[in-house]
Every structure is written in C-alpha cells, then in structure tokens.
N, C-alpha and C positions, 0 to 999 in steps of 0.2 A: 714238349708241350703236353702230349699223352700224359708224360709222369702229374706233371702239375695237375691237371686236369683229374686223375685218380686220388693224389691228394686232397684237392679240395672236395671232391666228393668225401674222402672220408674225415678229414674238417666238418663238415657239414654233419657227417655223421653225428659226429660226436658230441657236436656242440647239442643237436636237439635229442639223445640220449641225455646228457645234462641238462638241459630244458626240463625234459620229462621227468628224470630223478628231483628234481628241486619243485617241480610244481606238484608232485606224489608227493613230497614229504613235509610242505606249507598243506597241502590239502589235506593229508593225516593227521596233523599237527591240529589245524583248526578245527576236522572234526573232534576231535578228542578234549578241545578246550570249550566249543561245542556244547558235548554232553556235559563236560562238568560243571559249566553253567547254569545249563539247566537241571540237572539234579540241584543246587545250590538253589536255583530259584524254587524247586518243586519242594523242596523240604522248609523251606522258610515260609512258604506260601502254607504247607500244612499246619507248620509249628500256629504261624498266624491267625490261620483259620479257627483251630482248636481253642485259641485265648478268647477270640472273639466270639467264637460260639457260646464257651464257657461265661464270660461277661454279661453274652445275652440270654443267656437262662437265668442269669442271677438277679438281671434287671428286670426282667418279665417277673421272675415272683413277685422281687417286691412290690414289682407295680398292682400285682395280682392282689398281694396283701391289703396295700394300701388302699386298693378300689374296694375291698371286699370292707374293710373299718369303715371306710369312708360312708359305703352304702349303707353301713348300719346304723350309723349315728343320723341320715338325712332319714332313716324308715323309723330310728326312734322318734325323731323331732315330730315328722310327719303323723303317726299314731299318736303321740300326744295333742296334737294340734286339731289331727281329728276325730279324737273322743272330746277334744273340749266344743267343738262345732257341732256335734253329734247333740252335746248335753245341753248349748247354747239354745240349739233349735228347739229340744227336746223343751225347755224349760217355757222355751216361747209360745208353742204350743199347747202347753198345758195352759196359760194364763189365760184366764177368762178375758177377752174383748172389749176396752171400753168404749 
C-alpha cells in the first residue's frame, strides 16, 4: 500500500510537470503569434495611414485651388457689378431733378 501510494504521488507528479510543459508552450506559442499580429496590424495600419494622408493633401489643394478660382471669378463679377452701381448712382445724381 506504501509502494502504491509513492507511486501515485509520483503519477501526480508527473502528470502536472506535463500540465505545466504544455500550458509553457500553448502560452509561448500564443505569445509569439501575438506579436506577429500585431506587428501585421501596426505596419498595415502605417502603410494606410500614409495613403490616407497622402490622399488628404491632395484633396485639400485642390480644394484650396478651386476655392481660390472660385473666389475670383465671384470678386470679378462683384467689382464689375459694382462699378456699374457706383456709375448707376453716379449718373443719377448728376441729373438735374424734375
């Protein structure tokens, strides 16, 4: 009964040395797949960043451009619109009163 009894003590041993090796090397395992995830996600997340960034510089000029034409043509119209309001009054007031 002793013997048995040292036996399964060292049954037991053994089995949670193999426990512990197996759950040490699913847990290395996963860290390591882990990090290369995340590297995988940090450099696609850069790559992305970068396009998108680039994209939005490209779309802020033009916007830049087109605001800056846009505004000329509404300061041309405007300045022609009024010198002729300018020269409308101008004229109105020169006419003598009847």
């Amino acid at each position: 009964m002793k013997q048995d009894l040292k036996a399964a003590g060292h049954d037991t041993k053994d089995a949670a040395k193999d426990t512990g090796h197996a759950v040490k090397k699913t847990t290395v395992k996963a860290a390591h797949a882990t990090e290369n995830g995340t590297k995988k996600a940090a450099t696609a997340t850069e790559r992305d960043t970068k396009k998108i960034a680039h994209a939005t510089a490209t779309d802020t000029n033009e916007a830049a451009h087109a605001t800056a034409h846009g505004t000329k043509k509404v300061w041309a119209k405007t300045k022609s619109t009024t010198k002729g309001a300018v020269n409308g009054a101008k004229e109105g007031a020169e006419k003598p009163a009847n």
